[in-house]
N, C-alpha and C positions, 0 to 999 in steps of 0.2 A: 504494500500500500504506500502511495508516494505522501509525504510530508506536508502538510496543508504550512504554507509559510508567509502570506500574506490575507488580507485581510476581502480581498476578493476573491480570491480561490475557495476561502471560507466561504461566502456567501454563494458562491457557484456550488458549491459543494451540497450545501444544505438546500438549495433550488431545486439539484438534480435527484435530493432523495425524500426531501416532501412533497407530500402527494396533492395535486392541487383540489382547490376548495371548489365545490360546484356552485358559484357563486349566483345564478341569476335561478338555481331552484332552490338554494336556501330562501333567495329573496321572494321570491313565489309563495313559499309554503310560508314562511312568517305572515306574507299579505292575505292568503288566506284562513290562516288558525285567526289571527289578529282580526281578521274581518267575521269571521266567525262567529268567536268571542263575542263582540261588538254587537253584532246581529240578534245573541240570543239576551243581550243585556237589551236592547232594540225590546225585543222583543216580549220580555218582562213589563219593562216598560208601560208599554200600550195597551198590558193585560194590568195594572194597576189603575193605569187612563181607566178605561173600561167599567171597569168596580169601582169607579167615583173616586179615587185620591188625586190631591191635590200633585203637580209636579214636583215639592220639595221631597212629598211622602213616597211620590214611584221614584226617585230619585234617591233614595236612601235604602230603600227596597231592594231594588236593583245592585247598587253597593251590597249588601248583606248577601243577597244570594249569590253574585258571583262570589265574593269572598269565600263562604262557608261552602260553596262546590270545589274552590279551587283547595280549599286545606281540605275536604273530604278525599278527594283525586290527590292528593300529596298524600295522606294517608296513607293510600290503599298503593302506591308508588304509580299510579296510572301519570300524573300531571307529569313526572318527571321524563316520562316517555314523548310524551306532548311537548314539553320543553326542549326534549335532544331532537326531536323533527323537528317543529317549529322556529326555535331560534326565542329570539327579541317577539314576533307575536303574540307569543303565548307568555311571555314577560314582562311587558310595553302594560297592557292593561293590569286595571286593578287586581287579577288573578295573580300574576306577580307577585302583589305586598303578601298575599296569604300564605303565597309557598316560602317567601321568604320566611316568614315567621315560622311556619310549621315545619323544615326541614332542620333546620336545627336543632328544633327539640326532640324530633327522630330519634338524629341521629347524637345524640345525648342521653336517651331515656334509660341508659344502663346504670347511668350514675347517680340517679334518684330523680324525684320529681320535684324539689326543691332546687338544686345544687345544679344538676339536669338538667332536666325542662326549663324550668324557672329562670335560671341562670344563663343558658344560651338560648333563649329562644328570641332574645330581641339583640343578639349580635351583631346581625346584619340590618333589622328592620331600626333598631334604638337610633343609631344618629340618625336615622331619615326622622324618625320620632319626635326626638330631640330636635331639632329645627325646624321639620314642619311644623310644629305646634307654638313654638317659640315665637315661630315666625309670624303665625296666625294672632297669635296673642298682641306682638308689637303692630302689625298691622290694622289689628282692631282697636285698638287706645289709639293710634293713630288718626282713624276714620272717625271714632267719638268725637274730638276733639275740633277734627280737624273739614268733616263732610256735613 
C-alpha cells in the first residue's frame, strides 16, 4: 500500500472509498415523510375545525397528537426506522422534539428511572428548552410593555 503523504492524496483517497450519498432521493423521501407528517397534522386539524374548536384548541390538539405518536413510534423503535429513510423530514417537524426526548430515556432506562430516565431525557431536548422558553418569557415582558 503506497504512503498517503500529502494532504490531497488524503482527500482523493477517502473520495475513492466513500461510497456516495444518493443525494436527490434522500431529498425526495424527507419531502415526502415531511409532507406527510404535515398532511396528517393537516389533517387532524380540520377534524377539530369540524367538532367546533376554536383554531388555538385544533392547534394544540394537533401539537399533542403528533407529539404523543411520534414518542409512541420511538417507543416501539418504528420512528427511528422512519428517521434512517426519511432524513430531516421526519425530524424538521414537531415529531422530532418527541423523539428527541424519548430516545434518551431508552436508551438510559437500565440505570433507573430517576438517574435514567429522569436525568437524560432532556439532554438533547433541555437547551432547546432552556431558550425556547426563556426566550418566550423575554419576548412577552417585552410585548406587555412594549405593544
Amino acid at each position: 500500500m503506497k504512503k498517503i503523504e500529502t494532504k490531497q492524496e488524503y482527500l482523493n483517497y477517502v473520495d475513492k472509498k466513500s461510497p456516495n450519498s444518493p443525494i436527490l432521493k434522500n431529498c425526495f423521501n424527507a419531502f415526502w415523510v415531511g409532507g406527510l407528517i404535515c398532511s396528517i397534522g393537516q389533517i387532524i386539524f380540520d377534524f377539530c375545525k369540524y367538532k367546533g374548536f376554536d383554531d388555538t384548541a385544533c392547534s394544540t390538539i394537533v401539537s399533542i397528537v403528533l407529539i404523543g405518536l411520534a414518542a409512541i413510534l420511538t417507543g416501539l423503535n418504528i420512528f427511528n426506522k422512519i428517521g434512517k429513510f426519511a432524513g430531516a423530514g421526519s425530524l424538521v417537524p414537531i415529531t422530532g422534539f418527541a423523539n428527541s426526548i424519548v430516545s434518551p430515556a431508552i436508551e438510559y432506562k437500565s440505570e433507573g428511572y430517576v438517574m435514567g430516565v429522569g436525568g437524560k431525557m432532556f439532554t438533547v431536548a433541555g437547551p432547546v428548552l432552556v431558550y425556547g422558553i426563556s426566550t418566550s418569557i423575554i419576548v412577552g415582558i417585552i410585548a406587555t410593555f412594549f405593544v
